[in-house]
C-alpha positions as CSV (number, residue, x, y, z in Angstrom):
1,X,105.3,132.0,184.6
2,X,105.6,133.3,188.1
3,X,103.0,131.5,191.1
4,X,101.2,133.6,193.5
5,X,102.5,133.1,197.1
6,X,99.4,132.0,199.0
7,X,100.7,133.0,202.5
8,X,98.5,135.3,204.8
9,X,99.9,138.8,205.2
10,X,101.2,138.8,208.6
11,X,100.8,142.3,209.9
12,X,103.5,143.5,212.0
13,X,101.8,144.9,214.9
14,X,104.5,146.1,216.9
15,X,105.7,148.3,214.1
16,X,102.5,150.4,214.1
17,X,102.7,150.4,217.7
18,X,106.3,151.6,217.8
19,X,104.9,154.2,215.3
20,X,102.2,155.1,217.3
21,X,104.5,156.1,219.9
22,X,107.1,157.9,218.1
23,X,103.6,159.8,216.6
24,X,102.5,160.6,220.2
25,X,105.7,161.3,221.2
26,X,106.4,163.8,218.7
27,X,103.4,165.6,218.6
28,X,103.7,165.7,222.2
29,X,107.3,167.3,222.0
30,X,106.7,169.8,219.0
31,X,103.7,171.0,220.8
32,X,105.6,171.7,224.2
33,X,108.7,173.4,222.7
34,X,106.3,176.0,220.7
35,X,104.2,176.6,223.9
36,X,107.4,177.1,226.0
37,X,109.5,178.9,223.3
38,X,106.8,180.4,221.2
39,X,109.4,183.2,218.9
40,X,112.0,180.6,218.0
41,X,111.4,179.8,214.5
42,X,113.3,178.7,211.2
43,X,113.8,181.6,209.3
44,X,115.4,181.5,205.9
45,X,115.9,184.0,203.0
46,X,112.9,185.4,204.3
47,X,110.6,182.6,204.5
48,X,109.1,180.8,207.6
49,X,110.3,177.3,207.4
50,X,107.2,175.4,209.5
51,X,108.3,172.2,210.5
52,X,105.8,170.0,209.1
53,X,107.8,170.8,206.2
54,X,110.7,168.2,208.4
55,X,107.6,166.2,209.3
56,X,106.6,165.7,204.9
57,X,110.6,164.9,204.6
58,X,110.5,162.5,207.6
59,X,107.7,160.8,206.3
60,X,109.4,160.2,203.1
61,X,112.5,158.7,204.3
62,X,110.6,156.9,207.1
63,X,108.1,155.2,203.8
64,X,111.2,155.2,201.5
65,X,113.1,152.8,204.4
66,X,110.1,150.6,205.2
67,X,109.4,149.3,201.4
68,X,113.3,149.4,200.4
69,X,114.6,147.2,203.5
70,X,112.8,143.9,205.2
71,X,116.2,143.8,208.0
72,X,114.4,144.1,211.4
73,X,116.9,147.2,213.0
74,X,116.0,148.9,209.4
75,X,111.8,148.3,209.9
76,X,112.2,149.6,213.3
77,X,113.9,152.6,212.9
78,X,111.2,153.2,209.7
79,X,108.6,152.9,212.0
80,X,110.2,155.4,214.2
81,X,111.0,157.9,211.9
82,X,107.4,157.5,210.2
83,X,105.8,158.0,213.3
84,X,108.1,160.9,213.9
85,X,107.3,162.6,210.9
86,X,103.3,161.9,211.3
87,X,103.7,164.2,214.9
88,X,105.6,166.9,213.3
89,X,102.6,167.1,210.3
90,X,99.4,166.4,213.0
91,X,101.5,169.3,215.7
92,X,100.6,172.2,212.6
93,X,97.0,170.5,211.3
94,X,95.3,173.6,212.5
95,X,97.6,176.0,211.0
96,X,97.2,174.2,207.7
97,X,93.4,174.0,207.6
98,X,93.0,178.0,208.5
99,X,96.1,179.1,206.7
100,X,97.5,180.8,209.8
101,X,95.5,180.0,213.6
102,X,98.2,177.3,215.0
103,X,96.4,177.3,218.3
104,X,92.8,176.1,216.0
105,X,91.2,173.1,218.2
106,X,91.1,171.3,214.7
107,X,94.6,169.9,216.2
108,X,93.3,168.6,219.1
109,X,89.7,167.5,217.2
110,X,92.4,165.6,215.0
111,X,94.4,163.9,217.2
112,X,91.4,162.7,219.4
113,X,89.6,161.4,215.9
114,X,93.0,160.0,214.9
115,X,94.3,158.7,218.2
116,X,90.4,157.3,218.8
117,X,90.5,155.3,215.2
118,X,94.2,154.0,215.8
119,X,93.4,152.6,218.5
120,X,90.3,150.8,217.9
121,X,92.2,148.8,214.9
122,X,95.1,148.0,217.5
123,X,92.2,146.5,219.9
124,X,90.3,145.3,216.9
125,X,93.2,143.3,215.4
126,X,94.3,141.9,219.3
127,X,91.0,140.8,220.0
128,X,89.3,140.3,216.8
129,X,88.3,136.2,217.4
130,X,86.4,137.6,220.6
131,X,84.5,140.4,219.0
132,X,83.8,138.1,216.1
133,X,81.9,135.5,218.2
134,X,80.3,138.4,220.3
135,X,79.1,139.9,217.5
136,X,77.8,136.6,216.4
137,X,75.7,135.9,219.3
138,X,74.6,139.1,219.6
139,X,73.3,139.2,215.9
140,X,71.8,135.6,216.6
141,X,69.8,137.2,219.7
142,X,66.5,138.5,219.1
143,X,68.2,141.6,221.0
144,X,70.0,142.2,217.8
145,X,66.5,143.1,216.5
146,X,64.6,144.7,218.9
147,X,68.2,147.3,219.3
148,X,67.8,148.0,215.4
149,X,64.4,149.2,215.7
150,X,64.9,151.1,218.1
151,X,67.7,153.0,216.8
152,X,66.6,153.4,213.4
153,X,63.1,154.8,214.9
154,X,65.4,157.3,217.1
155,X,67.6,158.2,214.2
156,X,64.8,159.0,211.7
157,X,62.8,160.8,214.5
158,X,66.6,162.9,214.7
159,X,66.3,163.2,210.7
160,X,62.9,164.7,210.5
161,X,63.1,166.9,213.9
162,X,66.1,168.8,212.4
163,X,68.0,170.7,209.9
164,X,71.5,170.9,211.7
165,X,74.0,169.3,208.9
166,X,75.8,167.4,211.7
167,X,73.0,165.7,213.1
168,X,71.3,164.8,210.1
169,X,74.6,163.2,208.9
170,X,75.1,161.4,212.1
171,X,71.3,159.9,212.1
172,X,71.7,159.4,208.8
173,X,74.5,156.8,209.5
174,X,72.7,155.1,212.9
175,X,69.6,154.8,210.6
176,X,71.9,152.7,208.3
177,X,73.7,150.6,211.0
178,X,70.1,150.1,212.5
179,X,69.0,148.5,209.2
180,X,72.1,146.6,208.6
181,X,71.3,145.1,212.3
182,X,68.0,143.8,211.3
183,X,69.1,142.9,208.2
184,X,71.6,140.5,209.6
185,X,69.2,138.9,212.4
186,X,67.1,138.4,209.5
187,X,69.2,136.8,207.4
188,X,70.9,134.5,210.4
189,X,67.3,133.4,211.0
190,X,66.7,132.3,207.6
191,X,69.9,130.2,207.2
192,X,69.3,128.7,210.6
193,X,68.3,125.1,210.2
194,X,64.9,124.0,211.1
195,X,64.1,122.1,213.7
196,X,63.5,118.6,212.4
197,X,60.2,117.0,213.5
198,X,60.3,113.7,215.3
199,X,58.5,110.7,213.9
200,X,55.3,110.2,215.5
């Protein structure tokens, strides 16, 4: 019977990095040569080859490389090639989501969601011992609460004030931060220790 390593997954974090940069990179370079050479394009048999078609095949070989191979030349140049691939794909989001409009700000909405999310997880994982005993003292302040109420009052007064779908979602998810807020003051508070009382 086979045992269950009990290592910690390491995370390699200059592997997502390299990524990131080969992603940024990419996108960066696909976008430039269509803007500055807008009428070359793959043409075959009649068909419009779209290169996030190499970006899908890049990605493939770039995933295929990183879960075949643990050698570190091999993981780098899968990161590379993955992040390669992910530029090609997010350089033609807006043509994919309206069938046709390669100039649609979805691209650029994308990238700024995607780039925005990236790299909160890259600062997240760098300095996660800090934010974990900031958010601990902040959740053990009665600030904790008295930011909860207020933002659930402010989110609600959003929710009932409007019928935009947008706004209502957003509200909707301050309303349940605000009450996770409280709840966790409320709950440090209880499992606080009380004070013990000295003998008279």
């Amino acid at each position: 019977m086979k045992t269950i390593s009990t290592e910690r997954f390491q995370p390699r974090a200059h592997l997502a990095i390299l990524a990131l940069v080969s992603f940024i990179l990419s996108f960066i370079a696909a976008r430039s040569f269509t803007y500055f050479y807008p009428d070359v394009v793959l043409v075959s048999g009649g068909l419009h080859i779209h290169h996030f078609w190499f970006g899908v095949i890049l990605l493939a070989v770039g995933g295929w490389l990183g879960i075949s191979y643990t050698q570190k030349e091999i993981d780098r140049l899968a990161a590379i090639i993955y992040g390669v691939g992910g530029g090609l794909i997010a350089d033609e989001i807006g043509l994919l989501l309206t069938f046709g409009n390669y100039y649609s700000e979805l691209t650029w909405t994308f990238m700024i969601v995607l780039l925005s999310f990236v790299s909160t997880l890259i600062l997240f994982n760098r300095y996660r011992q800090n934010i974990r005993e900031e958010l601990h003292e902040f959740v053990s302040s009665r600030a904790s609460l008295y930011f909860g109420v207020f933002l659930a009052a402010v989110s609600v007064a959003f929710i009932l004030e409007t019928d935009n779908l947008l706004v209502t979602t957003v509200s909707a998810g301050l309303t349940v931060t605000a009450i996770l807020i409280v709840l966790a003051f409320l709950i440090h508070q209880i499992r606080q220790p009380s004070p013990k009382k000295l003998p008279q």
